[in-house]
C-alpha positions in Angstrom: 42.3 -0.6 74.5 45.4 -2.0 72.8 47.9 -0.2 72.2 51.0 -0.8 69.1 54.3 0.9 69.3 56.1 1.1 66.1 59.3 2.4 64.8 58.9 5.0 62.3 62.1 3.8 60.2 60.3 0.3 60.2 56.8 1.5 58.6 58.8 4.0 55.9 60.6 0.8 55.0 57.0 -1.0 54.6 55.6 2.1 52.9 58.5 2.7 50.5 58.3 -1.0 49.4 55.2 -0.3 48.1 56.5 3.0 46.1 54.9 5.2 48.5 56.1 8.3 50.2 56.0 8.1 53.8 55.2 11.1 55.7 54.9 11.3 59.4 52.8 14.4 59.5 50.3 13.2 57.0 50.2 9.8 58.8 49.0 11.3 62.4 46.8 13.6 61.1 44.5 11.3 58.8 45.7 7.8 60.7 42.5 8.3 63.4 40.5 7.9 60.6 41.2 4.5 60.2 40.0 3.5 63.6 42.9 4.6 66.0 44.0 7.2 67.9 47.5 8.7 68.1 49.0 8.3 71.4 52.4 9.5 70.3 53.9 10.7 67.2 57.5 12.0 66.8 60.7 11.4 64.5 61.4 7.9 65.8 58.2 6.3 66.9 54.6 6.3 66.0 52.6 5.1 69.6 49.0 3.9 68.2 45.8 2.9 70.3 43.9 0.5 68.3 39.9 0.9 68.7 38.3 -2.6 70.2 36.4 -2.7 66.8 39.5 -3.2 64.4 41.5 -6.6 66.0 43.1 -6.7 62.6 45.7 -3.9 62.9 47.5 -4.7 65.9 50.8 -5.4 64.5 52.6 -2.9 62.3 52.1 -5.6 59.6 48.5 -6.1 59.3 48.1 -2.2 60.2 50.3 -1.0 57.1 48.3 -3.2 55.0 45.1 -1.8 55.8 46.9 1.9 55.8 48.4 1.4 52.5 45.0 1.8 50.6 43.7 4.0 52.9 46.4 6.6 53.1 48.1 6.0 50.0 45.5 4.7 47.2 47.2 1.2 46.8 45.2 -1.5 45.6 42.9 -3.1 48.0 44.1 -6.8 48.9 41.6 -8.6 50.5 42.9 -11.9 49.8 45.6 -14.1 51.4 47.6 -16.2 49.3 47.7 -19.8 50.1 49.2 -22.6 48.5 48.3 -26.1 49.2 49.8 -28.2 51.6 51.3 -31.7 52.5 51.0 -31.4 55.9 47.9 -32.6 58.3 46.4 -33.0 61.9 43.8 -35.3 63.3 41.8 -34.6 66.3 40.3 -37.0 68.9 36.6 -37.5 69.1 37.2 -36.6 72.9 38.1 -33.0 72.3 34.6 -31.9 71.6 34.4 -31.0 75.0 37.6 -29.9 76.1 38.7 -27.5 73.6 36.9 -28.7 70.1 38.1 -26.1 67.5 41.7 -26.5 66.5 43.2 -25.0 63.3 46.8 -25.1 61.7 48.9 -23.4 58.8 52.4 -23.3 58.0 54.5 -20.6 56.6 58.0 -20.9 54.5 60.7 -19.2 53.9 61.1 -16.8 56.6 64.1 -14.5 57.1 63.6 -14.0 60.8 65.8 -12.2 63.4 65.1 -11.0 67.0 62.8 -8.0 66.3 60.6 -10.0 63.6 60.4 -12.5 66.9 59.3 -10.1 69.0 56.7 -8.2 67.0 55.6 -11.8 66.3 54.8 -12.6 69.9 53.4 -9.3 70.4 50.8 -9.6 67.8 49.9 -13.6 69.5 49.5 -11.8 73.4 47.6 -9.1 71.5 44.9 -11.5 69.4 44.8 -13.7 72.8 43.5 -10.0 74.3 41.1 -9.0 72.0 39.4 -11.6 69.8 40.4 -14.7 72.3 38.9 -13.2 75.5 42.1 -14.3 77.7 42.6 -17.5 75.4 39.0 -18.5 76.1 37.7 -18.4 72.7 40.8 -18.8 70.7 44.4 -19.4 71.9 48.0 -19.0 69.3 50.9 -21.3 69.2 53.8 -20.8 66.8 56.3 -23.2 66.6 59.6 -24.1 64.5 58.5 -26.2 61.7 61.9 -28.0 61.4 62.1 -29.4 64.9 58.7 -31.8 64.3 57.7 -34.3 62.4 53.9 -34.1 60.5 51.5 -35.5 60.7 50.4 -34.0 63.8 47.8 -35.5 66.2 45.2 -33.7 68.7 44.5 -35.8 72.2 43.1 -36.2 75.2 45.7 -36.8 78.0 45.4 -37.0 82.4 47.2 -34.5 84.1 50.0 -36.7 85.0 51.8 -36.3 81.5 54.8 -35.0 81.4 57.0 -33.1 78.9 59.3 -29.8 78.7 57.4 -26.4 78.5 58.8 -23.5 77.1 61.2 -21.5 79.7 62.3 -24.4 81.7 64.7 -27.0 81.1 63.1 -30.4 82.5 59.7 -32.3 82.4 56.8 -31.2 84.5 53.9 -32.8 84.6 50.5 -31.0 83.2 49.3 -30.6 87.1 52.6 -29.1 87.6 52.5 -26.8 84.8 49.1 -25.4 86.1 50.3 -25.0 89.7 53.9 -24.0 89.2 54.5 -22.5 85.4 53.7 -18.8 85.3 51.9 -19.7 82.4 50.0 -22.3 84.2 49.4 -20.1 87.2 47.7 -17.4 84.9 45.3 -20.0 82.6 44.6 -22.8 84.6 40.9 -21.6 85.3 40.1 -22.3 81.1 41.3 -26.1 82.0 39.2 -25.9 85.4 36.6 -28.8 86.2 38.5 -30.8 83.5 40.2 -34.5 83.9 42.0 -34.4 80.7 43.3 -31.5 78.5 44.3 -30.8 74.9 47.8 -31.9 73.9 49.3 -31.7 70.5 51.9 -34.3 69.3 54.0 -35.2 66.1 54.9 -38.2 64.5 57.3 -38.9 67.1 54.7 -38.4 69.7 56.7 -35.3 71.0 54.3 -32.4 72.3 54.3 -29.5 70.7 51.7 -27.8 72.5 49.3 -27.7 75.3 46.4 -25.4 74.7 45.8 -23.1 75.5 48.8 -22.6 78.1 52.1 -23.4 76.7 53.9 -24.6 73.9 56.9 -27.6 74.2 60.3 -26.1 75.1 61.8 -27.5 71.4 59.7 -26.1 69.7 60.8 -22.4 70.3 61.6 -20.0 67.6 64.7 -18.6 67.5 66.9 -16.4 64.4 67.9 -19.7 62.8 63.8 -20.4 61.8 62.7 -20.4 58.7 59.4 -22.5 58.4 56.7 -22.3 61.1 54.1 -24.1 62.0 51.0 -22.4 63.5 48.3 -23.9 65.4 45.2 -22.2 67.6 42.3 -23.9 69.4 39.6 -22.5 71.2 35.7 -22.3 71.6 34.8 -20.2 68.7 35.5 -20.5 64.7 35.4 -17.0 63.7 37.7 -16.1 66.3 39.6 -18.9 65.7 39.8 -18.6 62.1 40.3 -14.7 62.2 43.3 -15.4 64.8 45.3 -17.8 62.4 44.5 -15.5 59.2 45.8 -12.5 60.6 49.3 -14.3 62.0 49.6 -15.6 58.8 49.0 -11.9 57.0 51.3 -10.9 59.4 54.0 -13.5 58.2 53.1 -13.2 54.7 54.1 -9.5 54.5 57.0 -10.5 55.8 57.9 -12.6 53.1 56.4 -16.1 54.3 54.3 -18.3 51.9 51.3 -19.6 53.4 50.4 -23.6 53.1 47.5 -25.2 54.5 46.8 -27.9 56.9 44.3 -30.5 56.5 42.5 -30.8 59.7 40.2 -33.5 60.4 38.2 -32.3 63.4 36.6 -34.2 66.1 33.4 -34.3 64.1 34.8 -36.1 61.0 34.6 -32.8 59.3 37.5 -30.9 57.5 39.0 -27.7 57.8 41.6 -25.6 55.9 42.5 -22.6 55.8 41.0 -19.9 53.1 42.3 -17.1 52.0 39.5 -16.4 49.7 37.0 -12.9 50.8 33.6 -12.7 52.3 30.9 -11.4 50.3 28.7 -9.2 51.9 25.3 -7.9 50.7 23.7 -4.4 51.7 21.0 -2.9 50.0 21.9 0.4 48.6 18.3 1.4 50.3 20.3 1.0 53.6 23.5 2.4 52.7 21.6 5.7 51.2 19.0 6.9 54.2 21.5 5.6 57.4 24.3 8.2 55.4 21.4 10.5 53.8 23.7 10.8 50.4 23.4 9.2 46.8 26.3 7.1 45.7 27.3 6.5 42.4 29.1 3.3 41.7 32.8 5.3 41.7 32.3 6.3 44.6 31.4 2.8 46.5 34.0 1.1 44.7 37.1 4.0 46.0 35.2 3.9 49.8 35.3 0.4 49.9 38.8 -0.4 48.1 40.2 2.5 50.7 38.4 0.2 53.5 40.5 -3.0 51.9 37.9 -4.4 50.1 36.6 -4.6 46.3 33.0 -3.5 45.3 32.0 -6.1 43.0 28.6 -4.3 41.6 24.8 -3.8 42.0 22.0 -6.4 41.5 18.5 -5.4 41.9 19.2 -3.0 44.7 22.2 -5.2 46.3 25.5 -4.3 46.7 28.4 -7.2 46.7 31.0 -6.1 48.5 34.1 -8.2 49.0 35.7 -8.3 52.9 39.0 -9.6 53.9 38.0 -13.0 55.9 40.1 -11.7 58.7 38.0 -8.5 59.5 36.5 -10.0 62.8 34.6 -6.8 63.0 32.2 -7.3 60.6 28.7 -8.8 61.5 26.1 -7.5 59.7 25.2 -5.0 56.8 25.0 -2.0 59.0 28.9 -2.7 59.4 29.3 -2.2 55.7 27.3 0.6 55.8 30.1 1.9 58.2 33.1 1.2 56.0 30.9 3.0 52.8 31.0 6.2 55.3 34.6 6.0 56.3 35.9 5.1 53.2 33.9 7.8 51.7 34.8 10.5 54.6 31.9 11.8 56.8 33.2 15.2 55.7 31.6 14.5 52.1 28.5 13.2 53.0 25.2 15.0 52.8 23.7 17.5 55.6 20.2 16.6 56.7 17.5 16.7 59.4 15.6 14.1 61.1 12.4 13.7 59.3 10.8 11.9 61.8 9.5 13.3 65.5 12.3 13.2 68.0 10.0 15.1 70.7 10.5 12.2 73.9 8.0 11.0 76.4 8.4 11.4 79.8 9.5 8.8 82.1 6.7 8.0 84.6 8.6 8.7 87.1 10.8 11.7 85.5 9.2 13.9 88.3 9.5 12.2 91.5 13.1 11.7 90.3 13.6 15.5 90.1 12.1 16.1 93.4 14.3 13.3 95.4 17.1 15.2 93.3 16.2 18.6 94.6 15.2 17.3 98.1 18.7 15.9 98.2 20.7 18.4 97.0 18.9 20.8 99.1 20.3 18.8 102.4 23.8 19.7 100.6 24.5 16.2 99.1 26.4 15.9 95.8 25.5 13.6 93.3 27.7 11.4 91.8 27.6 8.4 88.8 29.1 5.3 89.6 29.5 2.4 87.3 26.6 -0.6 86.9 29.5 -3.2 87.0 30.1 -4.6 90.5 31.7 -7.7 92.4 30.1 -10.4 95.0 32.6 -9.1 97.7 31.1 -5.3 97.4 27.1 -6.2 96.5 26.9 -8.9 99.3 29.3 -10.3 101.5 30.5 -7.1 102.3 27.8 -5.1 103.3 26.3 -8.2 104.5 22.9 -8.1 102.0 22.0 -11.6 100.5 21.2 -11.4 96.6 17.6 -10.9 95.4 16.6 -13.2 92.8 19.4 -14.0 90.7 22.5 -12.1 90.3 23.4 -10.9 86.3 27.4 -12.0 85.6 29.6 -10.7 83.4 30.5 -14.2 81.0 34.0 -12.7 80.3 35.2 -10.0 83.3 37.5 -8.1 82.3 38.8 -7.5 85.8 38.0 -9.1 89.0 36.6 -6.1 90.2 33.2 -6.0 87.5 32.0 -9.5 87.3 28.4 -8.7 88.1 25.6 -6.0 87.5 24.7 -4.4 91.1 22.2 -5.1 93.0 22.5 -2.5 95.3 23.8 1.7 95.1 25.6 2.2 98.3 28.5 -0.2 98.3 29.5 2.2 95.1 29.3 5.5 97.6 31.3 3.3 100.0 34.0 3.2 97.5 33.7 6.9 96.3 34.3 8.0 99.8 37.1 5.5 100.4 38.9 6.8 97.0 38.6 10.2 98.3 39.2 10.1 102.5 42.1 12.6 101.8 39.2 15.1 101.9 38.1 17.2 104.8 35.1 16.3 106.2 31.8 16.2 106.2 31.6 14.2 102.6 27.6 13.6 101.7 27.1 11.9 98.2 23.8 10.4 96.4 23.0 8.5 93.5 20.3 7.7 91.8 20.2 5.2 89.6 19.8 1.4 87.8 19.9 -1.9 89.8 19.7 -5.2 87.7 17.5 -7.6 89.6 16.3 -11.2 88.1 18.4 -9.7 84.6 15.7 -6.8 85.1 16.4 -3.4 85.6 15.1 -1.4 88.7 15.5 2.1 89.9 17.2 2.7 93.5 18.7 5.5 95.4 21.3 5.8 98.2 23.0 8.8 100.3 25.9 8.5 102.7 27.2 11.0 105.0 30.4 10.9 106.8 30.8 13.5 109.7 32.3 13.2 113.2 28.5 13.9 114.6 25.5 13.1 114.2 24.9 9.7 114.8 21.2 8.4 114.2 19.3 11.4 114.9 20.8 13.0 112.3 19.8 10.3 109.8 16.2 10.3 110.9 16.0 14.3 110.4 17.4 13.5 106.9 14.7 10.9 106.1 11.8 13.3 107.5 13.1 16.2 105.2 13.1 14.0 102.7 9.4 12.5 103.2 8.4 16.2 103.9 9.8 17.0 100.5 8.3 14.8 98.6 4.9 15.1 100.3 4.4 12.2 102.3 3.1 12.0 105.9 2.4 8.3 106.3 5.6 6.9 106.9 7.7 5.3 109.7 11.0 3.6 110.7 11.3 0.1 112.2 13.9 -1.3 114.0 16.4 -3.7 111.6 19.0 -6.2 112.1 20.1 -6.7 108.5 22.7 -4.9 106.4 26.1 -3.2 106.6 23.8 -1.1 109.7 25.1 -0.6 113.1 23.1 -3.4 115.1 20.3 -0.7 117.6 20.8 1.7 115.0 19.1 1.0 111.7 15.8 1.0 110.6 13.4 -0.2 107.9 11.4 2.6 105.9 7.9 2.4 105.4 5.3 4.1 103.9 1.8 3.4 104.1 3.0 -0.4 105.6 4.9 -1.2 103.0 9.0 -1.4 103.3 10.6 1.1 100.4 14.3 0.8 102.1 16.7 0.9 105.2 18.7 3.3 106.6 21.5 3.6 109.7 24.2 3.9 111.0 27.3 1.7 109.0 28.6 -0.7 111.0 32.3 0.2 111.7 33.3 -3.8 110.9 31.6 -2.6 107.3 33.5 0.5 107.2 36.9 -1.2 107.9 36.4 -3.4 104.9 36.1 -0.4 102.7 39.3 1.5 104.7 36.8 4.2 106.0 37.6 4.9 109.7 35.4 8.0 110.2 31.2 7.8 111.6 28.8 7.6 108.4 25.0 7.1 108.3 23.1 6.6 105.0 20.1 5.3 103.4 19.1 2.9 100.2 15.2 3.2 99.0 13.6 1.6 96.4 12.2 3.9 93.4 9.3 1.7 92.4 8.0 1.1 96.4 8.5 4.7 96.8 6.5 5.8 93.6 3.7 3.4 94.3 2.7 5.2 97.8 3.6 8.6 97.1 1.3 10.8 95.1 2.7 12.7 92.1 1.3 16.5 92.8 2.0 17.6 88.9 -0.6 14.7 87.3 
């Protein structure tokens, strides 16, 4: 999660603006409230994590505007002034598919010096995080207004164009930029497949930007700005929209005054920008048995203006409600339902009791899963939990299994690491013993757990020893105590060549003819690429196979 550091002279300054009394205790002890959590708190600075679910306080800015309602009773100010502007960009039919939402605002009358600067660019790298997925879905650029000339234009351009990016001093191609810029280096897979790429131009047909990777070298802001120009581009409106609104709350706080831009999109259609609230609509039905407590209309309109919003009043069961536009977070009426709890303070709402049944239903397999449980632990294995989120490299080309069906991705990893949903249990015991090889030996771990197959989910379960002895016969004498165990006397091993298994010794399970998993002896070559250097043998069985030809003694 994101994480804000602010000075604690900076937000007094803010607070006491606003004829409000800052005080640091009060402010870490109700601040988590808000949706963060207090990493550090002490004379000089306040160390906040911001919650994934609350994009709109990661700068001290837009955070002490939501806070000063919260905290301190101030009026709720969902709106975001903006007066209407001269300025406008056009956007080429081609950019519907290279990058076909782009936005733009300006913002006069700055007083800017080098901390305003950097809390700026903080706030861009920390939107780009969380609400642009890695600049995918919506990417910033802020630029000095007085070093171009409106109107500006949106194009299409080959990758051997060439200008002066920001941080070096002569013109590099846009190929260059990808292979060379650091920049380039780290974005160059959201242009990827492309021929041409987004460039933004002025009058003078200098380039201001290139989205999403860099902006134009003279367009940099510096102490001497005053008026900015803000553009961001991307895949998705909302985030888009939500990106631009919050740099421009951010500015206006500071004591910018926001303009629009008249944006004539690839489409014909025209965009800009509104500061106006969202209405939302929640029945008071919905708001009354989630929270189990009857509301009068005081007490929505203080939960919600404490949220940053205004309660606008009932009709025929429906509350109005009035959101900042900005509040990314909110999606549908359950949301609101939320804010109505915080607002209120869960400590105020109502005790109650499920009314309905809660009593659960078995799984059908909720017994064979306790004995293989049992039957394992009784051989002195530990069980252990490893994450559902996997990679190629571990699943397949590592152990040497080929996928079954098709593999589920992640459609925006977070690290390289979880890009898929597994397919398989022991790669993740490989890892667990590699992260702990510091450890006397023998190690024996199990897990049993989910598998996501064809996007379904199935039921598997692995073990893996390491010891210095034991070799195959071991293994076999495991896999007999655990068909002994769970009552089955049909069952054999045949001889495999497949898998991360030791070629001579591995085998297929079966039971009653049909294969329910392999077990062996890992292959050393396997163990190498998981920096284990010490003998393991281990198993992976399928829960459904195994369930099907196994007879459940307690039905």
């Amino acid at each position: 999660m994101p994480t804000i550091s602010i000075e604690q002279r900076l937000l007094a300054s803010f607070v006491q603006s606003r004829g409000r009394t800052h005080d640091i205790a009060d402010l870490a002890n109700r601040l988590p409230l808000l949706g963060t959590d207090i990493d550090q708190c002490d004379n000089d600075t306040l160390n906040i994590e911001i919650f994934p679910d609350r994009p709109d306080l990661l700068s001290a800015e837009t955070l002490f505007h939501s806070m000063m309602p919260f905290l301190h009773d101030a009026p709720a100010m969902p709106h975001l002034p903006v007066n209407p502007g001269t300025i406008s960009m056009d956007v080429d039919s081609e950019l519907e598919q290279i990058r076909p939402i782009i936005l733009g605002a300006v913002v006069r009358g700055l007083d800017i010096d080098e901390a305003i600067i950097k809390r700026l660019m903080d706030h861009q790298e920390k939107l780009h995080f969380a609400i642009g997925r890695g600049r995918r879905r919506a990417s910033i650029g802020v630029h000095d207004l007085s070093k171009i000339s409106p109107p500006f234009h949106v194009k299409a351009i080959g990758r051997d164009h060439k200008f002066i990016p920001l941080a070096m001093t002569e013109e590099m191609s846009i190929q260059e930029i990808l292979d060379e810029h650091p920049k380039g280096i780290d974005y160059a897979h959201l242009l990827a497949g492309m021929e041409k790429v987004p460039i933004i131009v002025d009058s003078n047909n200098s380039v201001l930007s290139f989205p999403p990777i860099i902006n134009g070298e003279h367009t940099t802001v510096n102490e001497t700005t005053r008026d900015l120009f803000i553009d961001v581009t991307g895949w998705d409106l909302r985030a888009c929209e939500s990106s631009i609104m919050l740099i421009c709350k951010q500015l206006e706080i500071l004591g910018g005054k926001v303009e629009s831009v008249r944006v004539s999109a690839y489409d014909d259609t025209e965009w800009s920008i509104n500061g106006t609230p969202i209405e939302h609509f929640v029945s008071r039905e919905m708001v009354e048995n989630i929270l189990g407590h009857s509301f009068n209309d005081d007490e929505f309109e203080n939960s919600i203006r404490r949220m940053g919003g205004i309660y606008n009043g009932e009709t025929d069961g429906d509350l109005t409600i009035s959101m900042p536009r900005w509040r990314f977070d909110i999606l549908h009426p359950v949301d609101i339902v939320e804010e109505i709890a915080i607002g209120h303070g869960y400590e105020d709402l109502a005790y109650d009791v499920p009314k309905a049944p809660l009593t659960a239903i078995a799984r059908s397999d909720s017994h064979l899963r306790r004995r293989i449980r049992e039957s394992l632990q009784g051989l002195g294995m530990v069980q252990i939990q490893s994450l559902t989120l996997s990679n190629d490299n571990d699943q397949f080309s590592s152990v040497r299994w080929k996928p079954e069906g098709e593999i589920t991705r992640m459609t925006n990893p977070i690290t390289t690491e979880h890009t898929i949903l597994r397919q398989n249990i022991l790669p993740g015991l490989l890892r667990l013993l590699a992260a702990n090889k510091h450890h006397d030996l023998p190690q024996s771990v199990y897990e049993l757990g989910t598998v996501v197959i064809d996007h379904k989910n199935k039921e598997r379960f692995a073990f893996l020893v390491a010891e210095q002895s034991g070799g195959f016969a071991a293994l076999r004498g495991r896999i007999q105590a655990i068909m002994i165990d769970l009552g089955c006397n049909n069952w054999e091993l045949q001889p495999s060549e497949s898998g991360p298994w030791l070629s001579g010794r591995a085998s297929d399970i079966f039971v009653n003819g049909l294969k329910i998993g392999e077990c062996g002896e890992i292959d050393p070559l396997v163990s190498e690429i998981f920096e284990l250097k010490v003998p393991m043998s281990g198993a992976q069985i399928d829960m459904a196979a195994l369930q099907e030809n196994i007879v459940d003694p307690v039905h």
